[in-house]
ROLUMDO-179855 format. One line per 10 residues: for each residue x, y, z of C-alpha. Coordinates in nm, 4 decimals. Layout:
N
X Y Z  ... $
! end
This chain:
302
-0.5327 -4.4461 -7.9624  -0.4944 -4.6804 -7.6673  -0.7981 -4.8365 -7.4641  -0.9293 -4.6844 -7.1632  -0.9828 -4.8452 -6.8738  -1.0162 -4.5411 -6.6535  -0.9773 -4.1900 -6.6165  -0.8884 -4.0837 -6.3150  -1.0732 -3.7789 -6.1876  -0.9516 -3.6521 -5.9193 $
-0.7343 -3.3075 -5.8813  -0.3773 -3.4618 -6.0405  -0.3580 -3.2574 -6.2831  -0.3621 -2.8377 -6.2836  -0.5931 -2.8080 -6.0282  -0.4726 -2.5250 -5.8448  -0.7051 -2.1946 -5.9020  -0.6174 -1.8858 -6.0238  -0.9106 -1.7106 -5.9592  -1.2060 -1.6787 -5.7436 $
-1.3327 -2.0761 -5.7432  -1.3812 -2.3650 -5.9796  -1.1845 -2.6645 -6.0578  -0.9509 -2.6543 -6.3315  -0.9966 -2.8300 -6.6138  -0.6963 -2.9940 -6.7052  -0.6131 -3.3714 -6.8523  -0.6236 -3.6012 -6.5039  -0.4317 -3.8921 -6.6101  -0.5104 -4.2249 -6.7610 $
-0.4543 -4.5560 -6.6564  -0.4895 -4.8195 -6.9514  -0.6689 -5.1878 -6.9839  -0.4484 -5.4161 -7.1066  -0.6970 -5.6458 -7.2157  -0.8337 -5.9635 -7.1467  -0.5425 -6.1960 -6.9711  -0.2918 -6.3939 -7.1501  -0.1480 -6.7907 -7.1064  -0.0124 -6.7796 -6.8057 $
0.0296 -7.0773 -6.6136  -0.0955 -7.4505 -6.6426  -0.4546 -7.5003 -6.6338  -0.6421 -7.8432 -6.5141  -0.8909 -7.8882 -6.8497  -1.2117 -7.8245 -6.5661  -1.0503 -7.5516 -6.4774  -0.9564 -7.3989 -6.8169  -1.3345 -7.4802 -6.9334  -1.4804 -7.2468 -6.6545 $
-1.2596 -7.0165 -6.7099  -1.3010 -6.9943 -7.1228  -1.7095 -6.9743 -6.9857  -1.6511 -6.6646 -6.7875  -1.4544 -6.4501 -7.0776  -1.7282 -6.5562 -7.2792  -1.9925 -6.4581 -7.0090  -1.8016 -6.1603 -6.9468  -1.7708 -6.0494 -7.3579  -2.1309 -6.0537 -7.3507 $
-2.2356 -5.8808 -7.0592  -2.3296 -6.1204 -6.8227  -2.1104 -6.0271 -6.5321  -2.2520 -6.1880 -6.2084  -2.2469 -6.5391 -6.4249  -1.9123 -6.4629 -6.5443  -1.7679 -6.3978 -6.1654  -1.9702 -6.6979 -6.0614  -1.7742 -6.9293 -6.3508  -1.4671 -6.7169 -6.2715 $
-1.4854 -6.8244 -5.9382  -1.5336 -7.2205 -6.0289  -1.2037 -7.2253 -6.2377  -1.0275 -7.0501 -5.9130  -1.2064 -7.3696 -5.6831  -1.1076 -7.6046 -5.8755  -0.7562 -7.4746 -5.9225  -0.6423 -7.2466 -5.6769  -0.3085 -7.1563 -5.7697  -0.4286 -7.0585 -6.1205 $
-0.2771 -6.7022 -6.2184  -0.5465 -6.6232 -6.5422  -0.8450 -6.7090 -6.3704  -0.7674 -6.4731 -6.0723  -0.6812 -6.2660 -6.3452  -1.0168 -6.2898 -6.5235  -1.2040 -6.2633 -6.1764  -0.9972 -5.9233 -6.1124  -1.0863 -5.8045 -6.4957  -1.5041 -5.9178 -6.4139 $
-1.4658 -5.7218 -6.1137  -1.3380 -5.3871 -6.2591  -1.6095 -5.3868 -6.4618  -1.8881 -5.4677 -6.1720  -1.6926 -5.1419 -6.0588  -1.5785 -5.3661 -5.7430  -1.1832 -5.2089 -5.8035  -1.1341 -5.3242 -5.4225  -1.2231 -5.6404 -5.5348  -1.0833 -5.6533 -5.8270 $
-0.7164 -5.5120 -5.7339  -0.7216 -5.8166 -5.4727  -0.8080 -6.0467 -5.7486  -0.4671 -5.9170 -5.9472  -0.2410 -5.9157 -5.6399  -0.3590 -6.3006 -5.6524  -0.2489 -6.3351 -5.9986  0.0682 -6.2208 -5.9826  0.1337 -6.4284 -5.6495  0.0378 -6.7153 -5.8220 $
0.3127 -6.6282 -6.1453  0.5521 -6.3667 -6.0181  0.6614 -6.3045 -6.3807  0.2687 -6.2509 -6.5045  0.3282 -5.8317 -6.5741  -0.0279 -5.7713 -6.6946  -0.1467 -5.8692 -6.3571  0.1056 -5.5985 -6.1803  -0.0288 -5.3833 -6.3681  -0.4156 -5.3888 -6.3449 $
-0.3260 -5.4643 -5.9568  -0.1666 -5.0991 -6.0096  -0.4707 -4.9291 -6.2280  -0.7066 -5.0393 -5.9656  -0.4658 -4.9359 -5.6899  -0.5219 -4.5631 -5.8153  -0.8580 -4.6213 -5.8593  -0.9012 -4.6247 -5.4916  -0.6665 -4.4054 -5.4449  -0.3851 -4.5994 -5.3045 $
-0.0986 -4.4218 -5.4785  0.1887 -4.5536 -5.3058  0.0841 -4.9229 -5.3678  0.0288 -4.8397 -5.7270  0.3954 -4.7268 -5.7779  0.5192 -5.0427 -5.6368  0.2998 -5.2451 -5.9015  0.3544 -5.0277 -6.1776  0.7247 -5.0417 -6.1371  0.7235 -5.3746 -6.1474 $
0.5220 -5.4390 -6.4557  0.7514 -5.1615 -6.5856  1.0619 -5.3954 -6.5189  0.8271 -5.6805 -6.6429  0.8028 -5.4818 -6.9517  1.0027 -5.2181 -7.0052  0.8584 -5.1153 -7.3497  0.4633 -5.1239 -7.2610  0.3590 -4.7412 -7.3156  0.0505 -4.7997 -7.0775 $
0.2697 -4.8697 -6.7760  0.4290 -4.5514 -6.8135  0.0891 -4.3782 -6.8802  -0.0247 -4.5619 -6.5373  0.2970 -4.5017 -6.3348  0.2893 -4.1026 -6.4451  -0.0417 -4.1034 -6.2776  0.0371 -4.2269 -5.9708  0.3670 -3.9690 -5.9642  0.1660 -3.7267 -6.0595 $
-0.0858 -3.7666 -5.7743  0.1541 -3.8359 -5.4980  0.3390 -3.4692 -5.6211  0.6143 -3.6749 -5.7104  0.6876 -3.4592 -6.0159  1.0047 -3.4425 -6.1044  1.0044 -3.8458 -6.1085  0.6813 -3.8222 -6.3511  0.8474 -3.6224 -6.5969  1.1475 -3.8234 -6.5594 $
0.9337 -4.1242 -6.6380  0.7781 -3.9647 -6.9305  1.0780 -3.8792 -7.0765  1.2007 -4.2345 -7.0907  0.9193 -4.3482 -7.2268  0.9195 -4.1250 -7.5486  1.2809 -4.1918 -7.5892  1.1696 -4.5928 -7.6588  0.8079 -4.4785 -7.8268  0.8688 -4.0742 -7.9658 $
0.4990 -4.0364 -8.1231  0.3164 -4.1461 -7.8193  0.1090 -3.8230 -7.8248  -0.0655 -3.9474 -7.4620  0.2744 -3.9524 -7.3161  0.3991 -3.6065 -7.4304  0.1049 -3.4687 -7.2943  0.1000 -3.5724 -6.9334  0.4741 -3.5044 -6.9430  0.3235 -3.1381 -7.0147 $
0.0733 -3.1598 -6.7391  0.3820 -3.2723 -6.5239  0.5590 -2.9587 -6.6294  0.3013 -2.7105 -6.5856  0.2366 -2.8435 -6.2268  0.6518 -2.7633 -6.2153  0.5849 -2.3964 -6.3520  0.7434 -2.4730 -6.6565  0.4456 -2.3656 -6.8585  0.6835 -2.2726 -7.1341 $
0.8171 -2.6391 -7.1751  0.4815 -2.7557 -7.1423  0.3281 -2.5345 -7.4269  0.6312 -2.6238 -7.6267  0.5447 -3.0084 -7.5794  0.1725 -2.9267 -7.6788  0.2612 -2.7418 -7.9707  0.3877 -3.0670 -8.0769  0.0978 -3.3076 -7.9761  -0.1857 -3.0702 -8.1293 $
-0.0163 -3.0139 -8.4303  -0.0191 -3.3952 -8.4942  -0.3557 -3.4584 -8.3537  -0.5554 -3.1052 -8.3531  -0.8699 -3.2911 -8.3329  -0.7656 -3.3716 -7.9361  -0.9910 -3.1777 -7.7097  -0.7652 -3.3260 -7.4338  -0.4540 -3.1809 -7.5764  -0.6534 -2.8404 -7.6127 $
-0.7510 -2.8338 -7.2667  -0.4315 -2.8925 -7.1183  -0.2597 -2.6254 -7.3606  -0.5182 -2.3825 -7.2432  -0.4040 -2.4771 -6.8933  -0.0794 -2.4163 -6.9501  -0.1347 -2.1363 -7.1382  -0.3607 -1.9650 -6.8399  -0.0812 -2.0287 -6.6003  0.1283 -1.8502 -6.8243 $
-0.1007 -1.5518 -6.8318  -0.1601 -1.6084 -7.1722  -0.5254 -1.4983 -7.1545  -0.5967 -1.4341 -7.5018  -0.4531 -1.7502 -7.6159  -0.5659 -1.9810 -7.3407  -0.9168 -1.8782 -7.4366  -0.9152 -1.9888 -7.7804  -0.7573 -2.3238 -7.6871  -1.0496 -2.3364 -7.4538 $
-1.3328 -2.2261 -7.7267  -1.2015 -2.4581 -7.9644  -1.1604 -2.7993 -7.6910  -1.5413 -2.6981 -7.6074  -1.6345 -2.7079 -7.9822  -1.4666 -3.0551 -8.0497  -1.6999 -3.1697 -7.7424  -1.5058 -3.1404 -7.3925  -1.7631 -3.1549 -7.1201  -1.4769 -3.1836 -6.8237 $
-1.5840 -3.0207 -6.5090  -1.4643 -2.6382 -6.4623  -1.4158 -2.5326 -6.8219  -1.6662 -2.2853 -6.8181  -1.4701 -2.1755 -6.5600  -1.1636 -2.1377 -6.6219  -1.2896 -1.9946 -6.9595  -1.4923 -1.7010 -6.7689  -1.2127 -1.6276 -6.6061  -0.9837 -1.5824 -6.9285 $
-1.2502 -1.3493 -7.0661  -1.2393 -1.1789 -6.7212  -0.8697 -1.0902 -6.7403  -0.8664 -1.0096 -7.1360  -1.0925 -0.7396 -7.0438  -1.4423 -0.9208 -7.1991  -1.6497 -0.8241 -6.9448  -1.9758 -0.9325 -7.1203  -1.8063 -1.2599 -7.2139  -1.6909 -1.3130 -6.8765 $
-2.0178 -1.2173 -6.6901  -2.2133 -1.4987 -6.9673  -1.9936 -1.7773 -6.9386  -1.9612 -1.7640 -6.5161  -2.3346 -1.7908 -6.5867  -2.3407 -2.0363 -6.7832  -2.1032 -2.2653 -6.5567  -2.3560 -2.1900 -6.2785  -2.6427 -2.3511 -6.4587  -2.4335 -2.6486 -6.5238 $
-2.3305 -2.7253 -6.1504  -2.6713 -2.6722 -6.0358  -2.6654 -2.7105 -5.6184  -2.3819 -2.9301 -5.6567  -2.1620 -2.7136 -5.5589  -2.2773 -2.4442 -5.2886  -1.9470 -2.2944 -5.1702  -1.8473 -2.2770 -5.5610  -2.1683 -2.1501 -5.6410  -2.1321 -1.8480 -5.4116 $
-1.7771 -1.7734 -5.4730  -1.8428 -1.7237 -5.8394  -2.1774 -1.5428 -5.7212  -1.9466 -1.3101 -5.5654  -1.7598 -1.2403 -5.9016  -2.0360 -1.1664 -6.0692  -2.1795 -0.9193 -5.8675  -1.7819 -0.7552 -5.8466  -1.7998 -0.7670 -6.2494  -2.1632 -0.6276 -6.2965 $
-2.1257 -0.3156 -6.0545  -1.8631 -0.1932 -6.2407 $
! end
């Protein structure tokens, strides 16, 4: 499986309700880290030597040295695309993705053809929420690199979050046609779907991705998604059961859970798990808290 660089967490995914409150939980998307940045350009060798001094300051931990050494290669040699790079990759992980998504737009300014740089530029870009931007990038690393899987991954997200749908699943599609058993792929191209209504293409897709990898509480939780929207109570519930007992802790599964149980008729079931999502939003939540409240006192009167 791919690294991580982020998931993103906002509602891009199934997040519409289908009951009283809650979010959904659903897979949200995934932009990728490419890694540390390659040879691109011509170095002076005072420049290169900071530079080499930051990664290593930056592999250990020792981030505000690292940006400080990051920031002598870039004085010594301004136009120099991998230590704007490296800045930009010292800054995502000081969390500064402002920062950081500045630093990449440098990079790739610097060496038009440097497509690693387009696309951090476009992971950070969603990061802050700056969809529209993102696309741009992404489909440029994408012509950069037409067969690098996490530029699709990245790109889908940004689709998918600008409701651009029917260009996300597009996208998907062509990128399983050049990599077919990229699980991550076939499942946001489900997500995609489901947002579309077309749960049953969706659960078809997932079928496919759990049966390869049923050890995926992602995959589970955007079956049971799918499988909810569907109306597929009974079904969604044990996709649910079983994505909580490989260790999902996403936001709202309790949720969406209780209100599986709710419609199969499991009133007990139902009434205990609302509970139980209660107690794990706290006073986080106050309008959520007294929606669901609300249910409960509907489902214990009767």
């Amino acid at each position: 499986m791919r690294s991580i660089l982020l998931r993103v967490t906002a509602a891009i995914g199934l997040a519409a309700l289908l009951a009283a409150c809650g979010p959904a939980a659903t897979q949200q998307g995934k932009t990728t880290d490419p890694g540390e940045g390659s040879s691109v350009g011509v170095a002076s060798g005072d420049a290169l030597a900071e530079h080499d001094r930051a990664v290593k300051l930056k592999n250990s931990g020792d981030l505000d040295e690292a940006l400080e050494a990051a920031d002598a290669a870039i004085e010594i040699q301004t136009d120099f695309a991998r230590g704007h790079f490296t800045r930009g990759s010292i800054l995502r992980k000081l969390e500064r993705y402002e920062d950081a998504a500045a630093a990449f737009k440098t990079a790739r300014e610097h060496d038009p053809q440097y497509a690693m740089a387009w696309s951090m530029e476009g992971a950070m870009l969603i990061r802050v929420e700056r969809e529209e931007e993102a696309v741009e990038s992404l489909k440029k690393a994408l012509e950069l690199e037409p067969d690098e899987m996490q530029n699709y991954l990245n790109l889908g997200t940004a689709l998918r979050r600008l409701k651009r749908l029917e260009e996300a699943v597009d996208l998907y599609k062509t990128g399983l046609e050049k990599s077919p058993e990229d699980l991550d792929l076939l499942s946001n191209q489900a997500v995609a779907l489901s947002k579309l209504r077309r749960y049953e293409e969706a659960i078809v897709l997932l079928e496919t991705a759990i049966e390869k990898d049923p050890k995926h509480a992602e995959f589970r939780i955007n079956m049971a998604v799918a499988l909810r929207s569907a109306k597929r109570f009974d079904e969604a519930a044990a996709q649910y059961e079983k994505a909580i007992e490989l260790g999902a802790v996403e936001s709202g599964l309790l949720f969406d859970l209780a209100y599986c149980y709710e419609n199969m008729g499991k009133k007990k079931k139902a009434i205990a798990t609302y509970e139980k999502y209660l107690a794990e939003i706290g006073n986080t939540n106050p309008k959520a808290h007294a929606r669901v409240m609300k249910t409960l006192k509907r489902l214990q009167s009767k």
